[in-house]
C-alpha positions in Angstrom: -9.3 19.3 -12.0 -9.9 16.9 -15.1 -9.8 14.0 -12.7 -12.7 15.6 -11.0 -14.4 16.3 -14.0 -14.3 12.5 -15.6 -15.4 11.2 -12.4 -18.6 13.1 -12.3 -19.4 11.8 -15.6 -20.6 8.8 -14.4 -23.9 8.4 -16.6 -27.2 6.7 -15.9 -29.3 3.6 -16.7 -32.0 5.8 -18.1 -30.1 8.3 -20.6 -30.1 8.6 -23.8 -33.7 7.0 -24.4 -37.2 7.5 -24.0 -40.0 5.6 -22.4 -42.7 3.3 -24.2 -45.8 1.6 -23.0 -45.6 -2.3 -23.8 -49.3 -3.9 -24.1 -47.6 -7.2 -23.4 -46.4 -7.1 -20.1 -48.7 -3.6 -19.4 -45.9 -1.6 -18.0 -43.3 1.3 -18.8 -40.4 0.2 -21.6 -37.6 1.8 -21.8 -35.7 2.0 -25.2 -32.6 3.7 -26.1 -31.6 5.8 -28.7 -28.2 4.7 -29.4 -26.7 2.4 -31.7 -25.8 -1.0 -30.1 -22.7 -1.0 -28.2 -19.8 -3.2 -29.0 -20.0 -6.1 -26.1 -16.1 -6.7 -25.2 -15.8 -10.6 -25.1 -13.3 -11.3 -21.9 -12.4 -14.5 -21.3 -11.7 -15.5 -18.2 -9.1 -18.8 -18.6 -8.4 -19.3 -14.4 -10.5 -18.4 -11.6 -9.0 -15.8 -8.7 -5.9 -16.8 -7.0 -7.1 -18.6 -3.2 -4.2 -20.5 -2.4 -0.7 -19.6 -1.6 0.9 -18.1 -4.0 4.8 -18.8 -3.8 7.9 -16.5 -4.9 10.8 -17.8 -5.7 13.9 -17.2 -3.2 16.6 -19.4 -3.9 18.0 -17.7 -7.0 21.2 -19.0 -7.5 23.7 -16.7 -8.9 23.8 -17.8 -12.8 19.8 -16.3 -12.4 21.5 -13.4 -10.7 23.6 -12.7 -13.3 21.0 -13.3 -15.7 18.9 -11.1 -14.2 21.7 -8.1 -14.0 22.4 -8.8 -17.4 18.7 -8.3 -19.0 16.7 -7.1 -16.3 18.4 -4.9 -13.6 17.6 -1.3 -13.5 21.2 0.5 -15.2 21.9 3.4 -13.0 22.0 6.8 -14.5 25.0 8.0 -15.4 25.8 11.5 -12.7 23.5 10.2 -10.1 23.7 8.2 -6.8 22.9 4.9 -7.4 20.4 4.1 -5.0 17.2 1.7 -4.2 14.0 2.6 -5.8 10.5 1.2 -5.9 11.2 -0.2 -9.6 13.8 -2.0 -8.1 12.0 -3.8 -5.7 9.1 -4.2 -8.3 11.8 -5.9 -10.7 12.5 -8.8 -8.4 9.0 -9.3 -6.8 7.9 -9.9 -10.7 11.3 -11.8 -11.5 10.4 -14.2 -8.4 6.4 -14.5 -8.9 5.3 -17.7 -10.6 4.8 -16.8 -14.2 1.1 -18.1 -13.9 -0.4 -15.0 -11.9 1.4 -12.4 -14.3 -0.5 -11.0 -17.2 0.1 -7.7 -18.8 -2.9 -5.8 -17.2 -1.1 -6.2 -13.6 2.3 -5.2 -15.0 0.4 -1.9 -16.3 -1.1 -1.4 -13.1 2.1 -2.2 -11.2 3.6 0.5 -12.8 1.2 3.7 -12.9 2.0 6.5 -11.0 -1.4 6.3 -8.1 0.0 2.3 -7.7 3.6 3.8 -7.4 2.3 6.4 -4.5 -0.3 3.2 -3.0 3.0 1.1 -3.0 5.5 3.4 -1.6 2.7 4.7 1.3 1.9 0.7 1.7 5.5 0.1 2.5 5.7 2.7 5.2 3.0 2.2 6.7 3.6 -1.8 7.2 7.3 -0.5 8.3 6.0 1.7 11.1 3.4 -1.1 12.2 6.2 -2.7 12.8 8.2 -0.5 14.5 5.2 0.8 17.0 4.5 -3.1 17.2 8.0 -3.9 18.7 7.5 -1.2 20.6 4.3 -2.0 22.3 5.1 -5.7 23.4 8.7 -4.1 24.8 6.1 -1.2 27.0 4.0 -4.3 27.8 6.3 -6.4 29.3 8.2 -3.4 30.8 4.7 -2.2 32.5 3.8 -6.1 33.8 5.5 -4.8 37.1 4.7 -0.7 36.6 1.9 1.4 37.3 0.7 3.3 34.0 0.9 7.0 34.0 -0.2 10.0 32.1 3.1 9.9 30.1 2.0 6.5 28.5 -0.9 7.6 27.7 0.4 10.8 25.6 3.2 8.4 23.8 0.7 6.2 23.0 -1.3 8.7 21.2 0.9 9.6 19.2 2.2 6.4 17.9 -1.8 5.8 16.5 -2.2 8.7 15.5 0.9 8.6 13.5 -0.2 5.0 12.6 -4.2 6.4 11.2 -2.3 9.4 9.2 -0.4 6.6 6.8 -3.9 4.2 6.8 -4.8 7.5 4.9 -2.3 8.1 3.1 -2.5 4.3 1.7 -6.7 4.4 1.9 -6.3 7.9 -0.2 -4.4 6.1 -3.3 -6.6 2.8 -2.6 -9.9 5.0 -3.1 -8.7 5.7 -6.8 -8.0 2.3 -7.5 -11.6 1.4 -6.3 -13.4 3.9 -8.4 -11.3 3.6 -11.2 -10.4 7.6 -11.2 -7.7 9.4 -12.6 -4.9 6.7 -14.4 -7.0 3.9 -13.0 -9.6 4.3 -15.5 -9.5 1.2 -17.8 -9.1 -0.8 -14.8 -12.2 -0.3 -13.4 -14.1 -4.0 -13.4 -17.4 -1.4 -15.7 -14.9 -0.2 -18.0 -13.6 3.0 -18.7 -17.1 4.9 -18.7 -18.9 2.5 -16.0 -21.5 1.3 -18.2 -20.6 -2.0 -19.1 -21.7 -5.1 -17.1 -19.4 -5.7 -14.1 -16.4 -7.9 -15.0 -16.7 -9.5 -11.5 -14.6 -12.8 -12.1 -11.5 -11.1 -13.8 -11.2 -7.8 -11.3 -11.4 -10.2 -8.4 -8.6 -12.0 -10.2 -6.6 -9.0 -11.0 -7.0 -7.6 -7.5 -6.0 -10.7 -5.4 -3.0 -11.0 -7.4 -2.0 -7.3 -6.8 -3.0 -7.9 -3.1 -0.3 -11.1 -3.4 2.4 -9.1 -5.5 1.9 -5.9 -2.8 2.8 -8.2 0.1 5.6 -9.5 -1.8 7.1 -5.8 -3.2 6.2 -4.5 1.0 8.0 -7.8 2.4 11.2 -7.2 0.0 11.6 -3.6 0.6 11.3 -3.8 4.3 14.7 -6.4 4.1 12.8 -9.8 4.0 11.7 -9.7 8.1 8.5 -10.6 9.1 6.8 -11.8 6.3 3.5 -13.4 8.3 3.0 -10.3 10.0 3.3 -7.9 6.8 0.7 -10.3 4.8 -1.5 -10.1 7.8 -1.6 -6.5 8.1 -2.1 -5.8 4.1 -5.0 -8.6 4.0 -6.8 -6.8 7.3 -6.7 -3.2 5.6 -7.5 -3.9 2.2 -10.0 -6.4 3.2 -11.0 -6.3 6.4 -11.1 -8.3 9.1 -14.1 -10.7 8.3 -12.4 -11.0 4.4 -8.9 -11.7 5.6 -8.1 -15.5 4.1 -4.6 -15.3 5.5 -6.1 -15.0 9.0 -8.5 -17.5 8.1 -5.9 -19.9 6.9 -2.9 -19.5 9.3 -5.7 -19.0 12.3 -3.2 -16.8 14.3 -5.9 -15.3 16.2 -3.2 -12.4 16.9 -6.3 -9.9 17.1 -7.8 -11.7 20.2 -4.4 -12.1 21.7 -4.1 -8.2 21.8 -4.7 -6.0 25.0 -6.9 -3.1 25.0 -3.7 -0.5 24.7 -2.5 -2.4 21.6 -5.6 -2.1 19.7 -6.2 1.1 20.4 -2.2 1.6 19.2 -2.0 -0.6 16.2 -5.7 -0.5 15.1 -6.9 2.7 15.5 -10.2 4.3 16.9 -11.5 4.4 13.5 -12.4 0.7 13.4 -16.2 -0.1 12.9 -17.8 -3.9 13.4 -20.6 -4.2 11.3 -22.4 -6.8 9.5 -20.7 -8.7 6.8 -22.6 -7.4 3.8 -22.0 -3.7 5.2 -18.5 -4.2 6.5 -16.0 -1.6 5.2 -12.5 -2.0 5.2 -10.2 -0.2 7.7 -8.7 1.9 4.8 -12.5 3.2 4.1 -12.9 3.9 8.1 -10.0 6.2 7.5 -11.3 8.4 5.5 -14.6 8.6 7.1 -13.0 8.9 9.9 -14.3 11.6 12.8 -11.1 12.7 13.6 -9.2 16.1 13.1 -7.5 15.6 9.6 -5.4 17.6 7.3 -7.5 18.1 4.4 -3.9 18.3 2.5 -3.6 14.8 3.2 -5.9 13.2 0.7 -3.6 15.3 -1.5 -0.2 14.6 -1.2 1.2 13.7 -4.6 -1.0 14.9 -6.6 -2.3 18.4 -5.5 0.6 21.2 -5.4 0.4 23.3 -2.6 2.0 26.7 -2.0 3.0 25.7 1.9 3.2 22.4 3.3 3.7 22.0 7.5 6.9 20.2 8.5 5.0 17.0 8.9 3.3 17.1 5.7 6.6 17.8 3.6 8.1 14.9 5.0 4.6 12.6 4.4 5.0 14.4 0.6 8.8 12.9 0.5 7.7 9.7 1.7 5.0 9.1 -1.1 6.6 11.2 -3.8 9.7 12.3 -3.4 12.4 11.3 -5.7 14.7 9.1 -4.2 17.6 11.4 -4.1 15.2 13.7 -2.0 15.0 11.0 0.3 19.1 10.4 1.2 19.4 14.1 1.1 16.1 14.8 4.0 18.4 10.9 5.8 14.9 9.3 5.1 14.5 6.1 3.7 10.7 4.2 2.7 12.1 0.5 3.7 15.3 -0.1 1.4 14.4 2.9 -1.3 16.4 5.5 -1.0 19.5 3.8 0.5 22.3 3.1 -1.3 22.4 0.2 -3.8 26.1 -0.4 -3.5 25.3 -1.8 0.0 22.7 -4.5 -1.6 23.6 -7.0 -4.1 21.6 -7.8 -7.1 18.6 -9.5 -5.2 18.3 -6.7 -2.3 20.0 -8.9 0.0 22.7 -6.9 2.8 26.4 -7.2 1.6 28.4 -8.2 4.9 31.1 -5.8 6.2 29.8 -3.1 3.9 29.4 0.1 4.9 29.3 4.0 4.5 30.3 6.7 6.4 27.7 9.1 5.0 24.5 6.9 5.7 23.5 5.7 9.5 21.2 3.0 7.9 24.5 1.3 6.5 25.8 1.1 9.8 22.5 -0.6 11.4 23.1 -2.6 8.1 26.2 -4.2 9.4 25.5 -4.5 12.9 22.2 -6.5 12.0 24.0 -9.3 9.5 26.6 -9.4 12.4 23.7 -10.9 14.5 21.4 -11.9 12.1 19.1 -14.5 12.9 16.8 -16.8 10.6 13.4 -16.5 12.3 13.9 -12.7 12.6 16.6 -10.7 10.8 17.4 -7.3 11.9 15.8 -3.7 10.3 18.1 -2.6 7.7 17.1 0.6 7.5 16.7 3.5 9.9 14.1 4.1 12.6 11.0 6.1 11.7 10.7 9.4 13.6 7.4 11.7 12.0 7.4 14.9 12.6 4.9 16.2 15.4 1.5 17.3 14.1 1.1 20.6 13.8 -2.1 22.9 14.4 -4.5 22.8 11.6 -4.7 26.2 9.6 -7.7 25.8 7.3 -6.0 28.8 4.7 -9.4 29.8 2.2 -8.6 31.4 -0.8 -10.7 34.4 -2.2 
């Protein structure tokens, strides 16, 4: 693959030179051949983002209709209009305070790896929250029960269900970190990793895609459970020793946990080490030592000629277009639903629904009974296909 090839052109500190002996200091000199590079002056006008960063979310509706007018995605003409990840990236930036934007974000907010990273992100953070539910509802149901062998099956299922989307997110988030494939000229070396680490303005640039993430995950999920959603996206991108939401808000929701809910939510792949070696969970996922589907760390990208059940669906879920999605009755948070049951901010329409789409009805029945603190899903309940048996196919 190109990719392949332009990431194993990484070049050294010692190319493209030769070696001299200095009589000054007595010791090898080395001096390149080449003529002196152009040194790219950067300026770096604010430090990285550490407070909290606010999006607006009392538009009133003269913004709204500003923002249908000039902004709003126009649906194309012969096609169902429905939700898609630009959407949701069109009113995160809309909302987000106009000091954190800059062009490079916006051109990384819309390549097609971030795309895939977002669209994994968001189902990932929507099944964390399912299998959470889930887990406190077992826990207090099994307060008065004896475990059995049944639990411990279900169980295993929901993490290993849970550790197949860490990689599909830790997959796209590896690409971003070594500047491969479209990520190139935003690696913090530059496009050919030879210049001096930009450190100030990629730490800049990736808290503030960290903060815009949470924002786009936290709209396309319908606006529930914001704390939770930041939480989670800090602790895998980050870790838990790097996690300044945890460190602010002091939740201690880790401690609180039982040892069946870590193993559910977290994972077996998680690894406490010191805080110079610490790797986020993401990394532990793909260095994990579990059986995984080496089609995995390909899903998007790499055509295959035959894709298990599970994996198409996975495929869908990353890449699929969104039509794909209403016609397999999957939806990744909002995307893939229909827009006509949304109004101009992503926000449920009351008493609107749809015969031909079951989250429409869930839609309804959750603003019937909203609540503030905790509004109901408004899309369907995720149900992965079952894992199959892994067939390593070699070809001659």
């Amino acid at each position: 693959m190109a990719d392949d090839d332009d990431e194993g052109d990484f070049g050294g500190l010692y190319e493209d030179g030769h070696w001299i002996w200095d009589e000054q200091t007595e010791a090898l000199l080395f001096v390149s051949d080449l003529p002196p590079a152009h040194v790219e002056a950067v300026q770096i006008t604010t430090k990285a983002p550490t407070g909290t960063i606010e999006f607006r979310d009392d538009i009133d509706l003269i913004e709204q209709l500003r923002y249908k007018r000039r902004y709003q995605r126009k649906p194309t003409p012969g096609k169902t209009d429905l939700v898609t990840l630009q959407d949701v990236k069109d009113i995160a930036l809309y909302t987000a305070p106009v000091s954190i934007l800059s062009p490079m974000l916006i051109d990384l907010l819309h390549l097609p790896s971030t795309e895939r990273l977002l669209r994994a992100l968001i189902f990932c953070c929507a099944y964390y929250l399912q299998v959470a539910e889930e887990m406190s509802t077992r826990i207090a149901d099994l307060a008065n029960k004896v475990r059995t062998q049944g639990c411990e099956i279900l169980e295993n299922q929901f993490h290993e269900n849970l550790s197949d989307l860490r990689l599909l997110v830790a997959k796209e988030y590896c690409i971003m970190l070594i500047g491969g494939g479209d990520m190139k000229k935003f690696h913090h070396m530059g496009k050919e990793k030879k210049r001096r680490s930009l450190s100030d303005k990629d730490a800049r640039l990736f808290e503030t895609f960290v903060r815009v993430s949470v924002q786009i995950v936290y709209l396309a999920l319908g606006r529930r459970n914001f704390h939770q959603i930041e939480l989670e996206c800090h602790r895998l991108l980050k870790s838990e020793i790097f996690n300044t939401v945890e460190h602010t808000l002091k939740t201690g929701y880790l401690l609180k946990m039982i040892p069946e809910e870590k193993k559910v939510l977290l994972g077996p792949c998680v690894h406490h080490d010191k805080k110079l070696n610490t790797r986020s969970p993401l990394m532990n996922e793909m260095f994990c030592q579990r059986p995984i589907d080496f089609r995995l760390m390909g899903l998007g990208v790499v055509k295959y000629k035959k894709l298990s059940t599970r994996l198409e669906f996975l495929y869908l879920v990353v890449s699929g277009s969104e039509e794909k999605l209403l016609e397999s009755n999957i939806s990744v948070g909002l995307i893939g639903m229909p827009r006509a049951l949304f109004d101009t901010m992503l926000r449920p329409i009351v008493g609107q629904t749809t015969e031909k789409s079951k989250a429409s009805v869930m839609s309804s029945k959750s603003m019937a009974r909203k609540s503030v603190q905790a509004p109901q899903r408004l899309y369907p309940e995720i149900s992965l296909p079952p894992n199959d048996p892994i067939e390593l196919v070699l070809s001659d």
